[in-house]
C-alpha positions in Angstrom: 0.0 0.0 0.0 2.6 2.3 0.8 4.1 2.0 -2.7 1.5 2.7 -4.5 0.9 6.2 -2.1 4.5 6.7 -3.1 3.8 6.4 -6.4 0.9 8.3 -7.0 2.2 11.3 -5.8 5.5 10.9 -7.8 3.5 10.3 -10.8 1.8 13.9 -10.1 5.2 15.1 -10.2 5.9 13.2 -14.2 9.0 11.1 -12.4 9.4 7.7 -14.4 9.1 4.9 -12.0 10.0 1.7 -11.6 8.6 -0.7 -8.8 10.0 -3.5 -7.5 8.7 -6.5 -5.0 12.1 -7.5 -3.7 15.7 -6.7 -2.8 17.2 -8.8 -5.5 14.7 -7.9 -8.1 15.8 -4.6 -7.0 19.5 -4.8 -7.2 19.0 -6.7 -11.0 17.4 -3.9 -12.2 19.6 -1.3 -10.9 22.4 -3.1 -12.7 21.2 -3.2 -15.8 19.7 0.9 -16.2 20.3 3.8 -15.3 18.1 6.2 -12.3 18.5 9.5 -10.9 16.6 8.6 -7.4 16.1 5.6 -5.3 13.6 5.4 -2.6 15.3 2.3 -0.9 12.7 0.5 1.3 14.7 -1.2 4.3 12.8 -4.0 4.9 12.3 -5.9 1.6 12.2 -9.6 0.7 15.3 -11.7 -0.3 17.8 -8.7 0.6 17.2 -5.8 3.0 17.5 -2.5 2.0 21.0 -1.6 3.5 22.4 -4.7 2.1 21.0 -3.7 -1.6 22.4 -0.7 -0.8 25.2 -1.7 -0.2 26.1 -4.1 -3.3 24.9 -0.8 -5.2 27.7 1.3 -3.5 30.3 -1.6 -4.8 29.1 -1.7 -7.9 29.2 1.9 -8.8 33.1 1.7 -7.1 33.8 -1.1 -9.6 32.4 0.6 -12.6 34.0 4.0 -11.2 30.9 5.5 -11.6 31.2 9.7 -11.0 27.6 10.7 -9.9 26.7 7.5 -7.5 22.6 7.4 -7.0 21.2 9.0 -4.6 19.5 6.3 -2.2 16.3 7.7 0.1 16.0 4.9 2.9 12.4 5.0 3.8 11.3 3.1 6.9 8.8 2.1 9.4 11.8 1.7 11.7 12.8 4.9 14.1 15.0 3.2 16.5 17.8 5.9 17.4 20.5 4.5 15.3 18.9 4.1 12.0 19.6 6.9 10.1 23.4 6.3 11.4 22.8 3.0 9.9 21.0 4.2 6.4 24.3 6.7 6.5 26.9 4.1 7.2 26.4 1.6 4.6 25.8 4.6 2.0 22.3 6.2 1.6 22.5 9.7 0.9 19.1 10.5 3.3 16.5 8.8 5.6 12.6 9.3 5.8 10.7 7.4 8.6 7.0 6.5 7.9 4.5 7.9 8.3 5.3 11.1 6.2 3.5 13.0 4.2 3.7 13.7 -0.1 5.1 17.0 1.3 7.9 15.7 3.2 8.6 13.0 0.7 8.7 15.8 -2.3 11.0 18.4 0.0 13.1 15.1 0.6 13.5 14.4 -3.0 14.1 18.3 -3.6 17.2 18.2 -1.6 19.2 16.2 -4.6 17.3 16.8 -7.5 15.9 19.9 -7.8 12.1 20.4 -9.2 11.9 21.7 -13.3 
């Protein structure tokens, strides 16, 4: 449900989007094109999202990519540490549920600006 809240409003916005149902789905298609924006869930199937994360940080290093992703964690979780965490293994910000289109657009804002 939450994914589809996501994108609805994004849509408003005319972003291209492509959903995924799992972490390794995830990582696959990340590999094989090209996006300005991730909004990395952190608790998906098969792979979580700091360890997707994570194989996208090597794989950018390996390719010697110049202008890595920019990875939004957004999670249900809001123990203390996790935005340390979502930091640490290479998200560029974190965004605790609930929020609102608002907060998820001023988020998005902060690395790519609106046209």
């Amino acid at each position: 449900m939450n994914q589809k809240v996501v994108m609805f409003n994004l849509k408003k916005l005319n972003c291209d989007i492509t959903p995924v149902s799992n972490g390794k789905e995830a990582l696959e298609i990340f590999k094989n094109n090209s996006y300005d924006l991730i909004l990395m869930d952190i608790m998906l199937p098969e792979m979580n999202g700091y360890e997707i994360t994570t194989e996208i940080r090597k794989f950018e290093k390996l390719r010697e990519v110049k202008n890595p992703v920019t990875i939004i964690a957004l999670t249900a979780n809001t123990y203390e540490n996790d935005k340390e965490k979502c930091i640490s293994v290479g998200m560029n910000e974190y965004l605790s549920k609930p929020f609102s289109a608002q907060q998820l657009i001023k988020t998005i804002e902060k690395f790519i600006p609106a046209e």
